[in-house]
C-alpha positions as CSV (number, residue, x, y, z in Angstrom):
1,X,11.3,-10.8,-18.3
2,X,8.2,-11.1,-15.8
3,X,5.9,-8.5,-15.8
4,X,6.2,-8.4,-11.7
5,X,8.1,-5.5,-10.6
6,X,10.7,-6.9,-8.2
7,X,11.0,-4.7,-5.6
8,X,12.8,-6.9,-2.8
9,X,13.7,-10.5,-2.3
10,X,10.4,-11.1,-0.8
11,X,8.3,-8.3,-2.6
12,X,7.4,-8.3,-6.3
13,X,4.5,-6.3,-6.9
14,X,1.7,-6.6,-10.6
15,X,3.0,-4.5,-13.3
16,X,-0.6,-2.8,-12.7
17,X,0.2,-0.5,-10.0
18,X,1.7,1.8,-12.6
19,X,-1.7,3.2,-12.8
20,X,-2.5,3.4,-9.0
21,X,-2.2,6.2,-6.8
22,X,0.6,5.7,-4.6
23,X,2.7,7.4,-1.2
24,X,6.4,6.8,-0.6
25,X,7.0,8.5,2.6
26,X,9.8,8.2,5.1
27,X,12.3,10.9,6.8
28,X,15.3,12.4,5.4
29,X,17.9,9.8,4.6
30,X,15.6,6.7,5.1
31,X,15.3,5.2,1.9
32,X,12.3,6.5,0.4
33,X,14.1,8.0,-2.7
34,X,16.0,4.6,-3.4
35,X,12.7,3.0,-3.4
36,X,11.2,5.6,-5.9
37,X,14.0,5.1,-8.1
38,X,13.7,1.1,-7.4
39,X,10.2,1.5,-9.0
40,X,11.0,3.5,-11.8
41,X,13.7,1.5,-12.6
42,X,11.6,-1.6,-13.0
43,X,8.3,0.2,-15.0
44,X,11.2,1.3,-17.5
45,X,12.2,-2.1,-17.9
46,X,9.1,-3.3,-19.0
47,X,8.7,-0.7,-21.5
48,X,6.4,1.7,-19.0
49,X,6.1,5.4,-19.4
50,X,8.0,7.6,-16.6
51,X,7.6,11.2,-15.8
52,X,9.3,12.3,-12.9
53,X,8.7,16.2,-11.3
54,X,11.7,16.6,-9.4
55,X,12.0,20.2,-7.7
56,X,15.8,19.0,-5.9
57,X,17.7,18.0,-9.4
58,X,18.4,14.5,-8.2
59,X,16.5,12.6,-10.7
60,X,18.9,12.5,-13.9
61,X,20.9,9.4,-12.2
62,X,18.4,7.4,-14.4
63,X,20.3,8.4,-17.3
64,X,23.6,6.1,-16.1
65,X,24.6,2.7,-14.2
66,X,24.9,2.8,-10.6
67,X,28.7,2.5,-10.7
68,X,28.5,5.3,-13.5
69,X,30.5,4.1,-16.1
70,X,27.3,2.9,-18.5
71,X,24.4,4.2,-19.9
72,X,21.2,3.9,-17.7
73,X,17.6,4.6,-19.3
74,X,16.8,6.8,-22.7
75,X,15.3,9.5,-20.1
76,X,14.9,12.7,-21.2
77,X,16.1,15.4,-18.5
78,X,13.8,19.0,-18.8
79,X,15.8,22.3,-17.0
80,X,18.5,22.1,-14.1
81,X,22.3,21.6,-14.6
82,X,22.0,17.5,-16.6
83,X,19.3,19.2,-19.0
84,X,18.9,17.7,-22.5
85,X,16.4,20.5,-23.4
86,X,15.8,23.9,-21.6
87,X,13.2,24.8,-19.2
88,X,11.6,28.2,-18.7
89,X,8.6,27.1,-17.3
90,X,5.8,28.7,-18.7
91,X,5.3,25.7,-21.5
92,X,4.0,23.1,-19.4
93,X,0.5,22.4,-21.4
94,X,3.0,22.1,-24.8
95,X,5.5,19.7,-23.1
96,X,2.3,17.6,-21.7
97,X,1.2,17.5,-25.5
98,X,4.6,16.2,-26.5
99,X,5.1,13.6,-23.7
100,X,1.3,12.3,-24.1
101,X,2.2,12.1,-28.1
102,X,5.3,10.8,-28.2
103,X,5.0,9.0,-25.1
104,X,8.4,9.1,-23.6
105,X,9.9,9.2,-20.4
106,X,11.2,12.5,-18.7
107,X,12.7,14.2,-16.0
108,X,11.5,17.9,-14.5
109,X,14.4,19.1,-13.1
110,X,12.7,22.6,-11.5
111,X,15.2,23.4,-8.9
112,X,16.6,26.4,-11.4
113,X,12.9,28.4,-11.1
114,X,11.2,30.1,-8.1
115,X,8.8,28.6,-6.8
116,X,6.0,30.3,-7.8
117,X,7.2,29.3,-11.6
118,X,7.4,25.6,-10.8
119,X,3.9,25.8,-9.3
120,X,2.9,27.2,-12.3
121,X,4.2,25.0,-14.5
122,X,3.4,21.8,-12.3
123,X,-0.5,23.4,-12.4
124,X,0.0,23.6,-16.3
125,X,1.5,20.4,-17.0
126,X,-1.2,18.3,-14.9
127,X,-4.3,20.0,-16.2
128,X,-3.3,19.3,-20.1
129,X,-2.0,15.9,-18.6
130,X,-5.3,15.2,-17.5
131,X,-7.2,16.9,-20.5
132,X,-4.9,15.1,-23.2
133,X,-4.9,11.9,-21.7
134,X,-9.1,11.6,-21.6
135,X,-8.5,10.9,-25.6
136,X,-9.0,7.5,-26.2
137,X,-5.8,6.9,-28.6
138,X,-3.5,8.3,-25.7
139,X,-4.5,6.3,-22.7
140,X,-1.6,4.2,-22.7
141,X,-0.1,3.6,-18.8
142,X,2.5,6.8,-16.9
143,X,3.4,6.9,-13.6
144,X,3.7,10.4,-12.7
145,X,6.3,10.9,-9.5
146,X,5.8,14.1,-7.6
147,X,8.7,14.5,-5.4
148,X,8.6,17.0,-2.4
149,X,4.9,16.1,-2.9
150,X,4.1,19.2,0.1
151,X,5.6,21.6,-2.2
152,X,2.6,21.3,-4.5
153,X,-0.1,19.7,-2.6
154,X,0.6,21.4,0.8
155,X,-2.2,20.7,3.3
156,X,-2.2,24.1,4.2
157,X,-3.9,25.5,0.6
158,X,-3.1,28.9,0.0
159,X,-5.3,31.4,-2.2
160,X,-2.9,30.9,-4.9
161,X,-2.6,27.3,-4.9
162,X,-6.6,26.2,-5.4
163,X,-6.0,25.1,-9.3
164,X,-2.6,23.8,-8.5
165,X,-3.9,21.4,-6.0
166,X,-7.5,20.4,-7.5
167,X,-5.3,19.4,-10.6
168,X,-3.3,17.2,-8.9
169,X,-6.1,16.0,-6.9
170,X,-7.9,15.4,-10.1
171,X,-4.9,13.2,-11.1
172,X,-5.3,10.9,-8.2
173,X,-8.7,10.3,-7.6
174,X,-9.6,10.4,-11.4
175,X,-6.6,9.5,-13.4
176,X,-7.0,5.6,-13.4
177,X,-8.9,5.5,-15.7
178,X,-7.5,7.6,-18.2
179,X,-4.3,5.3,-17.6
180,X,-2.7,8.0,-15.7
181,X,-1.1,6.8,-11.9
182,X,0.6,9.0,-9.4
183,X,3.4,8.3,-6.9
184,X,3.5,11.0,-3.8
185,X,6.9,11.4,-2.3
186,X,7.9,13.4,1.0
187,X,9.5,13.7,4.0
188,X,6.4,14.3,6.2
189,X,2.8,12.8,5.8
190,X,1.8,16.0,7.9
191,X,2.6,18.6,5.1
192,X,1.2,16.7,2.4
193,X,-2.6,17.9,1.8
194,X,-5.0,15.2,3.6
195,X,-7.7,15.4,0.8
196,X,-5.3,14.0,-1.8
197,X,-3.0,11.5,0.9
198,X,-6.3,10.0,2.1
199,X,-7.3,9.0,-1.9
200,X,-3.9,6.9,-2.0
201,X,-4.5,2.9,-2.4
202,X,-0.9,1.8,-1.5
203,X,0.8,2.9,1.0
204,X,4.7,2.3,1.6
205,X,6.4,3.9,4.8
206,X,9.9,4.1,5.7
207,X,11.0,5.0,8.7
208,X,8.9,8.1,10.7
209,X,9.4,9.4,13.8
210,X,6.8,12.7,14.0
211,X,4.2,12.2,16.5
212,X,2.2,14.8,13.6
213,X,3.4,12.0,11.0
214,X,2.6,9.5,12.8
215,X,-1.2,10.9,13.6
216,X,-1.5,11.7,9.7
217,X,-0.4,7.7,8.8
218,X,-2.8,6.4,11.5
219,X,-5.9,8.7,9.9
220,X,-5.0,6.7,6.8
221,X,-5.1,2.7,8.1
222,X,-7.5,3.4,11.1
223,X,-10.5,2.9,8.8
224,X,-8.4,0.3,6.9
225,X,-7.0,-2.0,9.1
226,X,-8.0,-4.5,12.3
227,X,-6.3,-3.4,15.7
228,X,-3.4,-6.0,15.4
229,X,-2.1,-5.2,12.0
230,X,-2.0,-1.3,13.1
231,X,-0.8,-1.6,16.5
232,X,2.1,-3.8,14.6
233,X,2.4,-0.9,11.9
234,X,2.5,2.7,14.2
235,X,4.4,0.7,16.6
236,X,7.4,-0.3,14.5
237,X,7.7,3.1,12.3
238,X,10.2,4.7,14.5
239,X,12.8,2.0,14.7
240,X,12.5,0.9,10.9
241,X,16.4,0.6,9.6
242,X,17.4,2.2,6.1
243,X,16.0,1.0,2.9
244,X,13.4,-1.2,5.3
245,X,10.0,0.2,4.6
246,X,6.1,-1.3,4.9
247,X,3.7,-2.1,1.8
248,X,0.6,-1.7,2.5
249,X,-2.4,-1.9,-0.1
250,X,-6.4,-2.7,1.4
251,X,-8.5,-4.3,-1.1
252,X,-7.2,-4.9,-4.8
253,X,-3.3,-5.9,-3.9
254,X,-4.0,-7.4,-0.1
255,X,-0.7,-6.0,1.1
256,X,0.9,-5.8,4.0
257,X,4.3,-6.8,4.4
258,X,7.6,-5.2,5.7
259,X,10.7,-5.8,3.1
260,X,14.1,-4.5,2.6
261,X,13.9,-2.6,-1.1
262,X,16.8,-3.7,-3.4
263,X,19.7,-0.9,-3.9
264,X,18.8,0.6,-7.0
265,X,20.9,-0.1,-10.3
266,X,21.4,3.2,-11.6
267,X,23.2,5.9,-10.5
268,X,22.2,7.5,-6.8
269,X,22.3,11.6,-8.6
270,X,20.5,11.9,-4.6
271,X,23.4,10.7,-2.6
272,X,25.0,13.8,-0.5
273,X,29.0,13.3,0.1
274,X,30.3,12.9,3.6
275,X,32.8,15.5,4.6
276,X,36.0,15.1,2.4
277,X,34.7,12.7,0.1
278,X,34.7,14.1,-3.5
279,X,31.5,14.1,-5.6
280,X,31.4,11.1,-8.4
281,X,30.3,12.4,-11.8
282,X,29.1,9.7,-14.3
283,X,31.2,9.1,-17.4
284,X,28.3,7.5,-19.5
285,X,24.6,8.9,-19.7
286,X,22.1,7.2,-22.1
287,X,21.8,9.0,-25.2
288,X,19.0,10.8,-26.5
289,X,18.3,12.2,-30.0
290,X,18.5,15.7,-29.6
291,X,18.1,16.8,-32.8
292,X,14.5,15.2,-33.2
293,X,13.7,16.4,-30.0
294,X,14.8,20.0,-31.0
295,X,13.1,19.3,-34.2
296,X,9.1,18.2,-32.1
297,X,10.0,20.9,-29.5
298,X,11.2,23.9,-31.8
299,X,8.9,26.0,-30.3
300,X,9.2,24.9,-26.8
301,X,12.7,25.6,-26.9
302,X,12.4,28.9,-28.1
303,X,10.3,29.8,-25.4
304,X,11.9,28.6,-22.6
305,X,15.3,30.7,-24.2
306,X,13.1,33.5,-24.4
307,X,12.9,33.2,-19.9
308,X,15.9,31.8,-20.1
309,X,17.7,34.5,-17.8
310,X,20.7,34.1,-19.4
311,X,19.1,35.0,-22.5
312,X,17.5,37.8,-21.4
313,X,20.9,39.8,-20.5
314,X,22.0,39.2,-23.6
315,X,18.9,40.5,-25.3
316,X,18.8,43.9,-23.3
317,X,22.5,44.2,-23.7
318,X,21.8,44.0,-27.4
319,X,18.6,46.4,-27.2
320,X,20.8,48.8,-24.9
321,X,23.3,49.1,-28.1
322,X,20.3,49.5,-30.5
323,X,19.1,52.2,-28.2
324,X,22.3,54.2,-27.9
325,X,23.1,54.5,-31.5
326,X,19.5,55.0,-32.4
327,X,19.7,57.9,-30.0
328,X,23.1,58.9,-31.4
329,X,21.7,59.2,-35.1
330,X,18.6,60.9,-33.6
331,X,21.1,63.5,-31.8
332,X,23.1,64.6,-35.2
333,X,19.6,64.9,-37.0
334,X,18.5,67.5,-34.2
335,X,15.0,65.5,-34.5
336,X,13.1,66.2,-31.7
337,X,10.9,62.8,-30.2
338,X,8.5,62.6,-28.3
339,X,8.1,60.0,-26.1
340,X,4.6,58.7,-25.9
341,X,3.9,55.9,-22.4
342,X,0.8,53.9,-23.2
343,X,-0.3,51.5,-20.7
344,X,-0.8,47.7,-21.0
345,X,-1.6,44.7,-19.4
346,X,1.4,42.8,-18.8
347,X,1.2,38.9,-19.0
348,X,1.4,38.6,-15.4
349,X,-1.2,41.5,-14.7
350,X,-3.7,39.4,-17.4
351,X,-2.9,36.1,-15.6
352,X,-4.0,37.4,-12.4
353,X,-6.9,38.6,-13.2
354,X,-8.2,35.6,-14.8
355,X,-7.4,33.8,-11.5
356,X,-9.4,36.9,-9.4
357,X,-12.4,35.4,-12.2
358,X,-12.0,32.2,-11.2
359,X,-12.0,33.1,-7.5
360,X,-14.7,34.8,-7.8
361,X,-16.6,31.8,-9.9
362,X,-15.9,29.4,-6.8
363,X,-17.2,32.3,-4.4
364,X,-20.5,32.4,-6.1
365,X,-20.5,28.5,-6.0
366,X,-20.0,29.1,-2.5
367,X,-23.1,31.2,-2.3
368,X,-25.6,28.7,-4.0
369,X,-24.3,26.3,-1.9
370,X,-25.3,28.3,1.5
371,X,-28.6,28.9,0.3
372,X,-29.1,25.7,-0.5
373,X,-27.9,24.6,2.9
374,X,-30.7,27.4,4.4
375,X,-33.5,25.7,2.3
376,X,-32.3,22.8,3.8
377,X,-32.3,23.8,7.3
378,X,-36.2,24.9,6.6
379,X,-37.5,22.2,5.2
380,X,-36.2,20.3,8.0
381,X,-38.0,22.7,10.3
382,X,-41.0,21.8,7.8
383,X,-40.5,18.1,8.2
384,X,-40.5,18.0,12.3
385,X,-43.7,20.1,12.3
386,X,-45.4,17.9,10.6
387,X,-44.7,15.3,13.2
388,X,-46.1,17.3,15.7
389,X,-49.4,17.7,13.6
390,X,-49.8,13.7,13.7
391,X,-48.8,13.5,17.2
392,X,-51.5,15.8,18.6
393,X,-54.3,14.1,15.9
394,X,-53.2,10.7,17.8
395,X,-55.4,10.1,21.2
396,X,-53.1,7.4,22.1
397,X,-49.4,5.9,21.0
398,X,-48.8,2.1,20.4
399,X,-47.4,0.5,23.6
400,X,-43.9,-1.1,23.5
401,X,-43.4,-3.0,20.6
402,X,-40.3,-5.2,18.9
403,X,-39.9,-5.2,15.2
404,X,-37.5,-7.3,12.7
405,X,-35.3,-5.6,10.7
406,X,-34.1,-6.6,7.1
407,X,-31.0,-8.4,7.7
408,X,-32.2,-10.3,10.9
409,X,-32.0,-7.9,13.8
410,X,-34.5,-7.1,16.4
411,X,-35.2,-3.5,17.7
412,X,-37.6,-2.3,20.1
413,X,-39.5,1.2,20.1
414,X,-40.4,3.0,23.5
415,X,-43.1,5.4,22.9
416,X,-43.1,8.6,25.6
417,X,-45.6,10.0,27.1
418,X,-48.9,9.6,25.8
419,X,-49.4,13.7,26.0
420,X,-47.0,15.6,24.8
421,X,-46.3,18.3,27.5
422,X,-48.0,21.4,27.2
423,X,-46.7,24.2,24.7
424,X,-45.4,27.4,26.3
425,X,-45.9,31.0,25.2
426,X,-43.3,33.5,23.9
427,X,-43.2,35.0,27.6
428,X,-42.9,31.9,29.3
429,X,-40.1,30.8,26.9
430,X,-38.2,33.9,27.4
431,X,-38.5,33.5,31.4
432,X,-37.4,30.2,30.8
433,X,-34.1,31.0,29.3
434,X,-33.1,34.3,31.5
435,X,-33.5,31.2,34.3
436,X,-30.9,29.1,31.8
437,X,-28.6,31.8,33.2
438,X,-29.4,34.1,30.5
439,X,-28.5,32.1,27.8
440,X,-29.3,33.4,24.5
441,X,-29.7,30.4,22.2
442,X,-28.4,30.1,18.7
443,X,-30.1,28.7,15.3
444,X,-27.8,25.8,15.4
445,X,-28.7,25.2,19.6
446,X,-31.8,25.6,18.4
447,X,-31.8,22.9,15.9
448,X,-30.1,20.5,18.3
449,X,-33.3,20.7,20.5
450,X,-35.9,20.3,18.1
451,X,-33.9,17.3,17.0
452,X,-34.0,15.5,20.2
453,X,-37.4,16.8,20.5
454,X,-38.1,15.0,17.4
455,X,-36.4,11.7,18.0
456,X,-38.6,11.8,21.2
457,X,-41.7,11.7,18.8
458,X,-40.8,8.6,17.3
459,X,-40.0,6.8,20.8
460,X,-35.9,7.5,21.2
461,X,-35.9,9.5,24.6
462,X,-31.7,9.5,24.4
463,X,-30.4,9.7,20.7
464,X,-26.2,9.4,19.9
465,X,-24.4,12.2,18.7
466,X,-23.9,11.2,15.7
467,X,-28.2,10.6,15.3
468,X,-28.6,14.3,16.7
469,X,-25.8,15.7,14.5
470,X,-27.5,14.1,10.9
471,X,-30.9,15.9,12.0
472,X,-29.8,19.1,13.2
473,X,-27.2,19.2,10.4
474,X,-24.4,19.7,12.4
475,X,-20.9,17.4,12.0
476,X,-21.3,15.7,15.3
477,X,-17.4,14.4,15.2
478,X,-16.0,18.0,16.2
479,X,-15.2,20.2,18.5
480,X,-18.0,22.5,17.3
481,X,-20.2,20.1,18.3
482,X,-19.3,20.2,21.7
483,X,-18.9,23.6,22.0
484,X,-22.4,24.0,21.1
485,X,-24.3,21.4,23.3
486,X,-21.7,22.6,25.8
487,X,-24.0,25.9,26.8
488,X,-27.2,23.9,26.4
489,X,-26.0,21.3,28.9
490,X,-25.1,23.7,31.6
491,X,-28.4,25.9,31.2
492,X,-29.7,22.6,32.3
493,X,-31.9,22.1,28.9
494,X,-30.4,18.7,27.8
495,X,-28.4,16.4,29.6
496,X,-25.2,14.3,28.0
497,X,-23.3,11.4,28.6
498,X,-21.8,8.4,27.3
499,X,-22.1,9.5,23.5
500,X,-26.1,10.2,23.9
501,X,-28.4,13.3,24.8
502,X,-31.8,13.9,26.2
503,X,-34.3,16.3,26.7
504,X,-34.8,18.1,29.7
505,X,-38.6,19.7,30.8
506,X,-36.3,23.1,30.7
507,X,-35.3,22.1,27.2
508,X,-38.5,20.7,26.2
509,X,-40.6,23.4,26.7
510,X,-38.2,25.2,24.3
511,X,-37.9,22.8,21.9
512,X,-40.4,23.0,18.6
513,X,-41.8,19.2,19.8
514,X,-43.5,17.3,16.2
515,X,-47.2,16.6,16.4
516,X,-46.9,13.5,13.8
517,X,-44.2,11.1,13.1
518,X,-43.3,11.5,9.6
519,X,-42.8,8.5,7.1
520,X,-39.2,6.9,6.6
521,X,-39.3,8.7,3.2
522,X,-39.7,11.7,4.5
523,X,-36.6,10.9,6.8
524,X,-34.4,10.0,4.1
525,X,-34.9,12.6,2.1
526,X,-33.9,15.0,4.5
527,X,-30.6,13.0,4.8
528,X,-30.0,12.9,1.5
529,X,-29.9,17.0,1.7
530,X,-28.0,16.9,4.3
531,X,-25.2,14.5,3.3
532,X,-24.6,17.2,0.6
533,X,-23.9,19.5,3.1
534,X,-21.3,17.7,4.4
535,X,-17.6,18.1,4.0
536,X,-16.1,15.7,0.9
537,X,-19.7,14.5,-0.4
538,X,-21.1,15.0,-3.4
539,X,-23.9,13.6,-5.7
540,X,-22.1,10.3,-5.7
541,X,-22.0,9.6,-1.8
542,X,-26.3,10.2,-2.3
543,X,-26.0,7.5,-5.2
544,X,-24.3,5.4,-2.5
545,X,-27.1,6.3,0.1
546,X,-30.2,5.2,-2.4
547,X,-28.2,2.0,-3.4
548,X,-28.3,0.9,0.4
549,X,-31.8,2.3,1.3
550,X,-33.4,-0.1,-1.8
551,X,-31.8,-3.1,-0.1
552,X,-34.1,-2.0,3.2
553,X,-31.5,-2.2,5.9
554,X,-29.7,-5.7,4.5
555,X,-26.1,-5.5,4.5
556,X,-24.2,-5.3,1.0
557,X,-20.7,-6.0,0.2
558,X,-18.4,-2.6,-1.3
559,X,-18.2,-4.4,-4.4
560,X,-22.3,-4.3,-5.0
561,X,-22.3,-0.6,-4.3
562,X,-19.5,-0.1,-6.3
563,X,-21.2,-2.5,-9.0
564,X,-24.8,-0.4,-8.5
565,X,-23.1,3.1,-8.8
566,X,-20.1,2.8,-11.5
567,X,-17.6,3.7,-8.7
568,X,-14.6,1.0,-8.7
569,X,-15.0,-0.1,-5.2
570,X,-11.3,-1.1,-4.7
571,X,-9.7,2.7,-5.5
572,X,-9.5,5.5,-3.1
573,X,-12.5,7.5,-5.1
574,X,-15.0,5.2,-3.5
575,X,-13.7,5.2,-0.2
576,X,-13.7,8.9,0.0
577,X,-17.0,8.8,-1.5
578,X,-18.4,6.7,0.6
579,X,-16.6,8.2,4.3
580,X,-19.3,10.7,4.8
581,X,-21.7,8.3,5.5
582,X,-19.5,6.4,8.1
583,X,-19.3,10.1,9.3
584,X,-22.9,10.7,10.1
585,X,-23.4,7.3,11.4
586,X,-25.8,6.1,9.0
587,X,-23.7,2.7,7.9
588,X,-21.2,1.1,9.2
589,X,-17.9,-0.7,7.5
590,X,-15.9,-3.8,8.1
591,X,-13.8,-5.6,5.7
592,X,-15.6,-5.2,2.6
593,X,-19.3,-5.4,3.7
594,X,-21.3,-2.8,4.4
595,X,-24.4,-2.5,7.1
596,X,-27.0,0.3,7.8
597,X,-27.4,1.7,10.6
598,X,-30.6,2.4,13.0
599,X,-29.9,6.2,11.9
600,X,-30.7,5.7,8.7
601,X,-33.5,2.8,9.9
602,X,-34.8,4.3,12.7
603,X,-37.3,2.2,14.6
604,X,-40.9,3.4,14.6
605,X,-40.7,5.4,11.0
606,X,-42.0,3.1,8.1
């Protein structure tokens, strides 16, 4: 048998993508579950570990042939009404020790719990995942399918879903390695959390008709993909026929290719009967050896009767009988009891408590991470003084002048005026702004003035958003942004248009104008501390910054970064940690090579 997963006449896809992070997405009744079971089918085949979380009971169909009259795969079925061992839900780190030991493949049936208990066992089961699978004798390849994907990665992240999500999170961007993949599987690309859909690498879409679908697939391809390939995609989603979906991978697998899946050869447990038609029950499931199970899981199984509802009747119905004839013997031996209430912590009282710690940890994170972004925000205040120091010890600038950049390209510097326009006093700033129609300007306005101010200083009279926003650490790509030039723009102390800004004399004489220029050093160290401040970086995205600022403004390829850094540039963890600096503006990316741009080069800073 090939390794090659045949997934269509047309389509076979490496036996490798068992350990990639994956998103089957498509409406109701489309043919994204057939395809899910399509690739489970064929990883079990070839001998490839399956664990399926399956909140809707429609999984066990693995266990039987499609026509239901042999036995399918040796899969074993946790919970719901097809269960070969019971499920309580509160033993999801020992069940991930038993599936990462005896690596087997399983079913979650969780459609029998709240939700709140298959949240917590979901949050469970993927941290020990993740924890037991970092051993070096247990990384062995398992695609993990999370069905209703939105159900626990929502993109609306609730107070009581933090841990839930960062584990599964964790299981995406950093399972690869561990040998660990993951296959997201929903109805709607808009539910499911943005953070984790962006960090997929292959992408396959049935049919979607959402215009907030639609807008959550096109954030994923538009940094991905030329203009034809996703004019072709978003503009054949809506009319795509069942089981017909698209494959798309960037990078490592090169795809992108529209097929019509196979029908799947076990039995479709999903399939919902049209009016009068009569449900078909299997005859023949695969067996599985329940008495070694019982005898690995002993404990397990003892725990899960113990929340086992069922169980639990039965137990107080017992304890009631104790009770009563306890009391009876009590009542003939005229002993008088006293009844005694001491308080404890229930298990539920403990278990939110530790999570109030843990909020609470994360706040305080919070905390150093503000005051980090204030020290920031003053030594950037620092660093454009400084230029004005230089400026006013300089009795004349340079004239026009062009300079090569590494790489080739030519840029020319335009100093301003040779003297810097007088400073104002306090008064004559605070008649200035009650004639800005008393507008009463904020730290961040402030900051966006200085900025220009500063950019001025080193000869750029009309500086992009995006060159504005890195300097005044502000995310220029939002509607923040413009509502906060907005005021600034009608009190007449900048003027905008056409992406750019500049000074006006109004705004100038409020702005904190440099004396000196300050070195290119100087510059990029301020960038690095901002990057950090910036939404999805981290101390990897600066990594990324100093690999490209040693090459001087040449171009690099993904791969040389990813090479430089330790990052695997062909998995979603690099593209995510590289975005933010496509965000600020300071590179830019095109099929694999990446260039810097004059933001982070600016012309007349050496």
């Amino acid at each position: 048998m090939t390794k090659n997963l045949h997934i269509s006449d047309d389509l076979t896809l490496p036996i490798e993508v068992v350990t990639m992070a994956t998103g089957i997405l498509g409406i109701r009744g489309s043919g994204k579950t057939n395809t899910a079971g399509v690739w489970a089918e064929e990883l079990l085949k070839r001998g490839q570990q399956v664990i399926v979380i399956d909140p809707q009971n429609v999984w066990w169909g693995l266990k039987s042939s499609a026509d239901g009259k042999h036995p399918g795969f040796p899969v074993i079925v946790f919970g719901g009404n097809h269960a070969d061992v019971p499920l309580g839900g509160t033993e999801g780190k020992q069940i991930a020790d038993f599936v990462v030991e005896r690596r087997v493949p399983c079913i979650f049936s969780l459609r029998h719990l709240t939700l709140a208990a298959q949240r917590r066992f979901v949050t469970d089961f993927s941290q020990q995942l993740f924890f037991r699978k970092g051993e070096e004798q247990y990384q062995d390849p398992v695609l993990v399918f999370i069905d209703e994907a939105h159900k626990f990665v929502p993109q609306k992240v609730g107070p009581d879903m933090t841990h839930m999500v960062h584990a599964i999170q964790t299981l995406v961007a950093e399972g690869r390695a561990s040998g660990i993949g993951v296959a997201l599987i929903d109805q709607r690309a808009a539910t499911v959390n943005k953070d984790v859909l962006t960090q997929v690498e292959l992408m396959v879409v049935h049919r979607t008709v959402g215009p907030q679908d639609k807008k959550a697939l096109d954030d994923w391809i538009k940094d991905n993909a030329d203009v034809e390939r996703r004019a072709e995609f978003m503009k054949s989603l809506a009319g795509l026929p069942l089981g017909r979906a698209w494959f798309w991978s960037v990078g490592w697998l090169d795809v992108f290719h529209q097929v019509q899946v196979r029908m799947r050869e076990t039995f479709d447990s999903s399939r919902t009967p049209k009016p009068g038609e009569k449900r078909v029950t299997p005859r023949t499931l695969a067996e599985v050896n329940l008495d070694e199970l019982r005898e690995q899981l002993a404990s397990t199984i003892e725990e899960a009767m113990a929340n086992d509802p069922r169980e639990l009747k039965k137990q107080v119905a017992a304890l009631q009988r104790e009770l009563q004839q306890a009391q009876s013997v009590q009542s003939r031996a005229k002993t008088t009891v006293e009844q005694v209430e001491v308080p404890v912590i229930t298990d539920e009282q403990l278990q939110r408590f530790e999570r109030c710690v843990a909020d609470l940890r994360d706040l305080e994170v919070y905390v150093d991470n503000m005051r980090e972004a204030l020290k920031g925000a003053e030594d950037l205040r620092t660093f454009m003084l400084e230029g004005v120091r230089r400026l006013k010890a300089a009795k004349e600038l340079p004239t026009a002048r062009t300079e090569t950049l590494p790489g080739g390209r030519t840029a020319t510097s335009v100093p301003r005026s040779l003297n810097p326009p007088p400073r104002t006093s306090q008064n004559e700033r605070t008649h200035i702004r009650a004639a800005a129609t008393d507008l009463t300007i904020s730290k961040t306005q402030q900051r966006i003035l200085d900025a220009l101010a500063w950019y001025e200083s080193i000869g750029i009279s009309e500086p992009s958003n995006l060159q504005i926003g890195a300097i005044a650490l502000i995310d220029a790509t939002g509607g923040h942004f413009s509502n906060t030039v907005g005021p600034l723009s009608s009190a007449g102390l900048l003027q905008r248009g056409g992406g750019t800004m500049r000074l006006t004399n109004e705004g100038r004489a409020l702005a904190s104008i440099p004396d000196r220029v300050a070195t290119l050093n100087d510059y990029h160290d301020v960038l690095r501390r901002r990057i950090l401040k910036v939404r999805h970086a981290s101390p990897r995205t600066v990594d990324i910054l100093n690999a490209v600022i040693a090459r001087g403004g040449a171009e690099m390829t993904a791969e040389e970064i990813g090479r430089e850094v330790g990052i695997d540039h062909m998995g979603g963890h690099f593209s995510n940690t590289i975005g933010p600096l496509g965000t600020l503006g300071l590179i830019e990316r095109n099929r694999g090579v990446v260039r810097p741009t004059e933001i982070l080069f600016p012309v007349g800073l050496s």
